[in-house]
C-alpha positions, 0 to 999 in steps of 0.5 A: 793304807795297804792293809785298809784296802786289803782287809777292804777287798777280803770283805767285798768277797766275803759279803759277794759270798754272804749274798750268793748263800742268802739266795739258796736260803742258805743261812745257819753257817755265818753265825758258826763262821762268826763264833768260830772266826770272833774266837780266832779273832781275840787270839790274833789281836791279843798276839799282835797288838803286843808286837807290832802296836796298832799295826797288829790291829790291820794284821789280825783283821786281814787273817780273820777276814780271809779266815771267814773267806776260806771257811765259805768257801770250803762251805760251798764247795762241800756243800752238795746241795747248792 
């Protein structure tokens, strides 16, 4: 039930994030992010599943949606004209 509520949480912020970019017009970096975090993605689930089982699968959701998290935000804050 933790990892649920955590994956839950990073999601909450990730789409809070998502709209504050949508209002500044803001909208080429969520597929980047995407592509980039869907690749990270198939590399956590492979490598979990095998050791930890259906468990692996929470795991591997919570690191890529911080993954999408630390990349917008490192979006915003490099971002200038925001």
């Amino acid at each position: 039930m933790i990892p649920l509520s955590i994956t839950s949480l990073a999601l909450l912020l990730f789409e809070s994030l998502k709209s504050y970019l949508v209002s500044c017009e803001v909208f080429r970096p969520f597929m980047v992010i995407h592509l980039v975090t869907l690749a990270f993605h198939a590399f956590w689930c492979w490598l979990l599943v095998q050791s930890l089982g259906t468990f692996g699968i929470c795991i591997a959701t919570i690191i890529s949606e911080s993954t999408n998290i630390l990349y917008l935000l490192i979006y915003v804050k490099y971002q200038e004209d925001l």
